[in-house]
N, C-alpha and C positions, 0 to 999 in steps of 0.2 A: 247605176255606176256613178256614184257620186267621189270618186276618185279613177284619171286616167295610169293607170301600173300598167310603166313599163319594165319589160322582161333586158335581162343584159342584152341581147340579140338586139333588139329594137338601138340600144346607145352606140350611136359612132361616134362621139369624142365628148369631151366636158362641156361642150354646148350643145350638142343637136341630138335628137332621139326619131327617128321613123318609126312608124307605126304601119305595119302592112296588114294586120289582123282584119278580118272580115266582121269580125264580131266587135270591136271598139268601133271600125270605121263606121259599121251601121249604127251603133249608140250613139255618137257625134254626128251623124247627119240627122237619122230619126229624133233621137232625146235632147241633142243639144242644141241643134241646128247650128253647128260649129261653122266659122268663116273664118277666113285666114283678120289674123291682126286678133280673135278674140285672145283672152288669157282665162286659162284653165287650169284647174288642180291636177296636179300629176304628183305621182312619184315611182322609183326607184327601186323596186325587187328587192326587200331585204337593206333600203337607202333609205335617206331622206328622201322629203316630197316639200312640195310646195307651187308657186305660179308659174305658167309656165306659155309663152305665146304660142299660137300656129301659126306657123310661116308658110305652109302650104300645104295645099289640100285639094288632092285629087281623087278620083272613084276608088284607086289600087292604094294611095295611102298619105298618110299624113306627117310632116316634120315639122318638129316641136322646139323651140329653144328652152334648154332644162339647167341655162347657166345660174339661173337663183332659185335649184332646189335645197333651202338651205333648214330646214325647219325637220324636228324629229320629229318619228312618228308616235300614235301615243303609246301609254306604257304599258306592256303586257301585266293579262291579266295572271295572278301567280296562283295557277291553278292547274295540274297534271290531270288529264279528264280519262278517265279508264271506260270505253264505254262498252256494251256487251254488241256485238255487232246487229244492226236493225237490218229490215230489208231494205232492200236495194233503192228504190224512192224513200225512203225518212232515213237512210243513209245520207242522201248525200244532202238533203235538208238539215240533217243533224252539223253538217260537218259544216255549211255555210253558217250557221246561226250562231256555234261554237268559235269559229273562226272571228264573224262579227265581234261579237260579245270576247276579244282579247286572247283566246286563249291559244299558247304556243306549245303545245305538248300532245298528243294525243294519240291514249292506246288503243286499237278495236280488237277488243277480248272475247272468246269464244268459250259460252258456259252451254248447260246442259238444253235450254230452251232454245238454242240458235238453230237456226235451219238450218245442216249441213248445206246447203243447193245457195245460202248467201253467200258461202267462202268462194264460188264459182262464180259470182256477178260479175261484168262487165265495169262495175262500180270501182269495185278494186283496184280496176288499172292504177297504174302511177300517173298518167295522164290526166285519167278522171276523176282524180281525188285532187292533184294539183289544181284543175280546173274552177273545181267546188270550192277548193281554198280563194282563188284568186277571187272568186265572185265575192265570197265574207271579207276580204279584204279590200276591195273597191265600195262595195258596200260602205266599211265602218272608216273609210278614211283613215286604213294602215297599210303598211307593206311590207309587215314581217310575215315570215309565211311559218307556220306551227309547223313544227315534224310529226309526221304519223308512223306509230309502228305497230305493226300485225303480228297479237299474240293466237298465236289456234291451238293451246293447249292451258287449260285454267291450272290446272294442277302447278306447270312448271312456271307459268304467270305466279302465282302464286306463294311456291316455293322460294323461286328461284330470282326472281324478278321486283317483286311487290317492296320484300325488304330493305332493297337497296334506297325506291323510293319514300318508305316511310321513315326510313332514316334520314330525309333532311326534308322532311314535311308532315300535316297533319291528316291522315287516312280517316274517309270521312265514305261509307257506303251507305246511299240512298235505296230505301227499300221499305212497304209498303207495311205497319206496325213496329216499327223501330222508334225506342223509348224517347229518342229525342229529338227536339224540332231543327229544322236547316238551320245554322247559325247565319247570322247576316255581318254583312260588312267586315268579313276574315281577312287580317295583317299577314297575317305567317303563310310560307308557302304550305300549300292543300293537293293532297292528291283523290279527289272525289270520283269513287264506281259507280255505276250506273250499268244495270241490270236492264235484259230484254225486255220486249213484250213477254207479259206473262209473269217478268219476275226472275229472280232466281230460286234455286231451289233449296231446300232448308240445308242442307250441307255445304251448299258453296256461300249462303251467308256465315252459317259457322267457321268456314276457313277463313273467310276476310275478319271477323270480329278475333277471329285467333289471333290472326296476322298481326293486328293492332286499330284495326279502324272501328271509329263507333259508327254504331247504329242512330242514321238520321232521317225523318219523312217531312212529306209538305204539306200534311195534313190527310184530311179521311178520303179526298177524292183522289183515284184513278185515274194517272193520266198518260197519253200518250208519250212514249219517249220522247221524239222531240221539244214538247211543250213541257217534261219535266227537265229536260237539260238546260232550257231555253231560264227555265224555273229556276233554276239550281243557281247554275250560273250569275244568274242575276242578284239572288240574294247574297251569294260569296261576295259577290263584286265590293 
């Protein structure tokens, strides 16, 4: 947690923010060994962030003065990430590492290799996905939080949905013999898909290359989702 985000709930007025979470409180005693008078980085749910003192600190919870959170957080990364939904564990690894690495958008798309039994995980909650997000964003020192939306039909994704987004960006699906390499260091906004384990299947590449995205890989090796999102991401950056 190298950023303390706090949630609106946490803010009672333009100076003071409590913190009653069991889970920050335990990072500041164990990881920071926080005491009152230290000053730490906090910020803002969707605000700014910046220094911020502890005034108090006890087992049930912690008040923060957040009068000079005055500093933006940094810039999103401009990148729409479509991704094909993983299992349940490199779910929610996928979605902190994404988060990290800037990215405010994010679709979990449902192609022919998806386990039906992942649309059922517990993963999906709204809670547990907000969670995942907050961690990539304490993590990377931001506090905007990406919106997630749950496609579960590729076809109408597809049809219905894809074009609105390739209409004000550049459609870019990663997949494993595709004639061209990741481009690096991309200006323009990007909406990059990203395929299950396994892949997609040779029809549902044909529809995205229909759609208008090119075909791009990260070379000859196989890797796991994560580590190619992590991959992707990075080189867009």
């Amino acid at each position: 947690m190298n950023l303390i985000l706090l949630s609106p709930d946490d803010v009672e007025n333009d100076r003071l923010a409590r913190v009653r979470d069991p889970r920050r409180l335990k990072h500041l005693r164990d990881v920071h060994g926080a005491a009152v008078g230290d000053t730490l980085t906090l910020g803002l749910e969707n605000g700014p962030m910046g220094r911020g003192m502890l005034l108090e600190y006890h087992d049930d919870e912690a008040l923060f003065d957040v009068s000079r959170l005055d500093e933006a957080p940094p810039a999103p990364l401009g990148v729409h990430l479509v991704l094909a939904l993983p299992r349940p564990r490199m779910l929610a690894r996928s979605l902190e590492h994404a988060t990290a690495l800037g990215v405010k958008s994010l679709t979990l798309l449902n192609t022919r290799r998806v386990e039906k039994s992942y649309w059922q995980s517990p993963e999906l909650d709204a809670d547990r996905i907000h969670r995942h997000l907050i961690l990539g964003l304490e993590q990377a020192r931001d506090t905007r939080l990406p919106e997630v939306r749950l496609a579960k039909g590729f076809r109408p994704f597809v049809e219905d949905y894809l074009p609105g987004l390739l209409g004000d960006s550049r459609g870019l699906v990663a997949h494993p013999g595709m004639p061209h390499e990741c481009p690096r260091g991309v200006e323009e906004p990007t909406t990059l898909v990203v395929g299950p384990e396994g892949g997609f299947i040779d029809w549902e590449v044909e529809q995205l290359l229909a759609a208008g995205c090119q075909g791009i890989h990260l070379g000859p090796r196989i890797l796991r989702v994560e580590t190619a999102v992590t991959a992707l991401l990075a080189c867009l950056s």
